[in-house]
Every structure is written in structure tokens, then in C-alpha cells.
C-alpha positions in Angstrom: -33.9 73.7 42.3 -31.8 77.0 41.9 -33.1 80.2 43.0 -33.1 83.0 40.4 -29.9 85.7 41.1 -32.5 88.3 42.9 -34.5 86.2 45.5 -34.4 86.8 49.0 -36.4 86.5 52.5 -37.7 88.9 54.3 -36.6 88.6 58.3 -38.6 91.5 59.5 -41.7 92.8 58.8 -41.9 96.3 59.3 -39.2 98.7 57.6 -36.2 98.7 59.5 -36.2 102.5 61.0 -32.1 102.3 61.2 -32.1 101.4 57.6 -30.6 103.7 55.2 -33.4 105.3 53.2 -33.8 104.6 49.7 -33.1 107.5 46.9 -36.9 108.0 47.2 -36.6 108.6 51.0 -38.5 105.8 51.9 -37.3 103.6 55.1 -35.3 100.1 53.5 -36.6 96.6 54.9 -33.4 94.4 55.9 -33.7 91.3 53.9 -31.8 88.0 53.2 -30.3 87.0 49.7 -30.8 83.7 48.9 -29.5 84.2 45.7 -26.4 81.7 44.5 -23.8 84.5 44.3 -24.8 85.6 47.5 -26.4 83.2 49.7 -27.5 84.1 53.1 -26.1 87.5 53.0 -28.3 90.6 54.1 -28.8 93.7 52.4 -31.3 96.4 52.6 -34.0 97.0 50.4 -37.1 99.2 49.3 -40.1 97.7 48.8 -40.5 99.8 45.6 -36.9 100.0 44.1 -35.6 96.5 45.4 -31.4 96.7 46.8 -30.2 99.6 48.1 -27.1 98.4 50.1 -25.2 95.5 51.6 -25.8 95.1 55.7 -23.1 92.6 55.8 -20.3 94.3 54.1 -18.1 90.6 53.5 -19.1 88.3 51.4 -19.3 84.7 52.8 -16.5 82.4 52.3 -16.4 79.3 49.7 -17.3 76.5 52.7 -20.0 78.9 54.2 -21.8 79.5 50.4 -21.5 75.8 49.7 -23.2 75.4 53.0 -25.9 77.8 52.5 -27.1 76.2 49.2 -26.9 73.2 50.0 -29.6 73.7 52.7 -31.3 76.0 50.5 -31.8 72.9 48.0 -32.5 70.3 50.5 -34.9 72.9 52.2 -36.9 73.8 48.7 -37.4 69.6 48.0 -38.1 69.3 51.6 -40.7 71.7 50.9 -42.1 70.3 47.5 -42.2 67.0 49.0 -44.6 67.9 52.1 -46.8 69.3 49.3 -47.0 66.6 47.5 -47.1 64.3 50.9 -50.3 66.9 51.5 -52.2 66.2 48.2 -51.6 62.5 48.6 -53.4 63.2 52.5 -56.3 64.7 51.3 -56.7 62.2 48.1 -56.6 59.4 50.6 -58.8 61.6 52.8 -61.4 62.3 50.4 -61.7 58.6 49.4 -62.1 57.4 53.0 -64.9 59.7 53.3 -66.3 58.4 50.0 -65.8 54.7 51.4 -67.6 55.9 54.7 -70.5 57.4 52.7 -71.0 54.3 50.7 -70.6 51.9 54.0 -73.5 54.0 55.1 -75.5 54.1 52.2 -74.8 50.2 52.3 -75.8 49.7 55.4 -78.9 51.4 54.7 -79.9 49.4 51.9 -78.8 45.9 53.5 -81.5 47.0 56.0 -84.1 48.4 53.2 -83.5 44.7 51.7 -84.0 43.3 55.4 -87.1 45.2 55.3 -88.7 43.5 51.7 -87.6 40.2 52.7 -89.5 40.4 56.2 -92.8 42.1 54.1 -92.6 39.2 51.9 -92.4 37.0 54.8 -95.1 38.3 56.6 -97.1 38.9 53.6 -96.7 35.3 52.2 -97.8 33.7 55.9 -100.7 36.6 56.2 -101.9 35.3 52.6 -101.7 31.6 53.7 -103.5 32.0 57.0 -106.5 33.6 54.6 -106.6 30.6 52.9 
């Protein structure tokens, strides 16, 4: 699952005050690339313009960016895999519930047919002590 070249993660959530200022004067956010050319590396950026400059000013080297994708990768089917893991969950919880709720309905109905076999009974003896 590759990332496209411009994705990245945000590790704060306000703008960064030390930031440099984008060319529209607003404050930059520091950010993480997770893009393949420069995975894990953190840059500045402004929430309407996008980059505005490189925080780390080295580029990681061939191990560490091999490294960093890999767990990218392994993170992103790690990820699609507990969402499938959840839709299988609530499947199998939804047809539990629908097993529980026709137990139930059962349950009533076994008794509902408890109920006419004992009117019958008591009907058929209270006809044959009239006679």
C-alpha cells in the first residue's frame, strides 16, 4: 500500500508559534512526511499553501528510509485488517442478536403452543364430564 509523494501526519495540533511563517504570514504546522522519498522526515507546513520548509535539514539514510516504510506498510495492513476484523465483529454481533431475538420469540411460542395443548386438554375433559 504506497502512500502518494505528498502525504504526511500531523504531530501537533495547534500551529507551531516558532514556525517560520508561510509567504501569506500565517504561522506553519510542523508535520511528518510519510511520503516514499522522504519518509518520516518533518517539514513545516501551512494549512492553506501546504510545504513551506524542511525542519530536519538531512535527509534520512538508505537503512533508516527502508525502515520507515517498511513500518509504514505493515502499519497501513495492520490497520485495514482491524477494519475488516471490526466488520466481521459486528456481522457476527448482529446475527447473535438476531439468534437471541428468535430464541425469544421461540420460547414464546413453545409456551403459546403449551398454552393450546393445555386448552385442548382441559376443554376435551370439561366436554366429557358434561356428558
Amino acid at each position: 500500500m504506497a502512500l502518494s509523494q505528498n502525504s504526511s501526519v500531523s504531530i501537533c495540533s495547534v500551529p507551531n508559534s516558532e514556525g517560520p511563517p508561510c509567504h501569506c504570514l500565517q504561522p506553519s504546522e510542523l508535520v511528518i512526511s510519510w511520503s516514499d522519498d522522504n519518509p518520516g522526515r518533518r517539514y513545516y507546513k501551512c494549512e492553506d499553501h501546504g510545504f513551506v520548509v524542511w525542519h530536519d535539514k538531512e535527509r534520512s539514510c538508505r537503512w533508516q528510509k527502508k525502515s520507515l516504510l517498511e513500518a509504514r506498510d505493515k502499519i497501513l495492513t495492520q490497520s485495514e485488517e482491524i477494519k475488516a476484523l471490526c466488520a466481521a465483529l459486528r456481522q457476527a454481533n448482529a446475527k447473535i442478536a438476531a439468534l437471541e431475538v428468535a430464541r425469544s420469540s421461540g420460547s414464546i411460542n413453545e409456551s403459546l403452543t403449551s398454552l393450546k395443548i393445555a386448552f385442548i386438554k382441559y376443554s376435551t375433559f370439561s366436554i366429557i364430564l358434561l356428558f
